[in-house]
N, C-alpha and C positions, 0 to 999 in steps of 0.2 A: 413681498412674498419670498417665501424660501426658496430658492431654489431644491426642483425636485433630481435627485439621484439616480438616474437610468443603473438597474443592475442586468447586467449583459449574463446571460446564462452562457457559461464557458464551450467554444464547440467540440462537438466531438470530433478525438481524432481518425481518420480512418482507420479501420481493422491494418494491422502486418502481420504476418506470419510473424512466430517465435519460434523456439526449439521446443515449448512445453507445449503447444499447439501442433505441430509435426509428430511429438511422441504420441499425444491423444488421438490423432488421424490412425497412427498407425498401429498404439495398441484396439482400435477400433476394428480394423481391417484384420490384424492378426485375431483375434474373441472371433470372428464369424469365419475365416477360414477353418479353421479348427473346428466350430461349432459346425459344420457345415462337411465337416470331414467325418466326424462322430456320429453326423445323422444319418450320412452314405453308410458308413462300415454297420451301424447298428439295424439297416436297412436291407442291408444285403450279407449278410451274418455267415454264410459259408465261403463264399466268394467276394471277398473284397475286392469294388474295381478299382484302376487303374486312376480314376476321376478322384475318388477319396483320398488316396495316396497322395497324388497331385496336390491336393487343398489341405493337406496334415502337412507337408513340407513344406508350402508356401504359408501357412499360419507360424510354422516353427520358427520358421529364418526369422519372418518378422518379431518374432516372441525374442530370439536372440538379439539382434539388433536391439531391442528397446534395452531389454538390462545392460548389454554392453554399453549402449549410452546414457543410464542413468548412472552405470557403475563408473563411468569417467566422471560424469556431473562430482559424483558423489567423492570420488579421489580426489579432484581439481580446486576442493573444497577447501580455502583457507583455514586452518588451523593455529588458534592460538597465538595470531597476527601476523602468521604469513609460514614460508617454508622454512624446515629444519631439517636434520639427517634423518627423524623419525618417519615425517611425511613424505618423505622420496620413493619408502618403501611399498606406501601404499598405491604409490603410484608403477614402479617395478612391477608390485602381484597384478595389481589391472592387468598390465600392457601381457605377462608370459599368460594369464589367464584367457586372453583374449584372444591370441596368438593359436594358443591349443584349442580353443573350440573353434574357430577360424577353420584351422587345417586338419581337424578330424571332421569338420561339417563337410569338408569341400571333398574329402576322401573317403566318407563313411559313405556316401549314397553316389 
């Protein structure tokens, strides 16, 4: 008789966190702060409270955080088989980019 071939179905590895799994949590979290800000302020249309404000700032920051971290992702990006004097630059506008909305966030409210 032939010997029969046991095929082992591979296991699954447990769930980890990743970065593209964090950005998803938290463009999630950032969509309903906002949405949730919109439906206060459009609910209360003379008087805006204090509660909406609150959840329009806390959607925002998160809103920034994400683009600033995909806009690194997207800097940090191999080019062309690796760094040159070209892609230095894009890593330069990142960083003064990030820098300015950093400290007019922190000083605008």
């Amino acid at each position: 008789m032939a010997e029969e071939k046991k095929t082992e179905k591979p296991k699954k590895q447990p769930r980890t966190w990743s970065s593209t799994k964090i950005l998803d949590c938290l463009s999630y979290f950032a969509i309903i702060f906002i949405a949730l800000a919109l439906i206060l302020k459009l609910i209360f249309k003379t008087n805006s409270p204090e509660v909406a404000n609150a959840f329009q700032a806390v959607g925002e920051c998160l809103a920034y955080i994400i683009i600033i971290w995909l806009g690194l992702y997207w800097t940090l990006r191999k080019r062309a088989g690796g760094w040159n004097k070209r892609n230095i630059w894009w890593l330069v506008g990142w960083l003064v980019a990030t820098i300015v909305i950093v400290i007019i966030y922190i000083f605008a409210y």
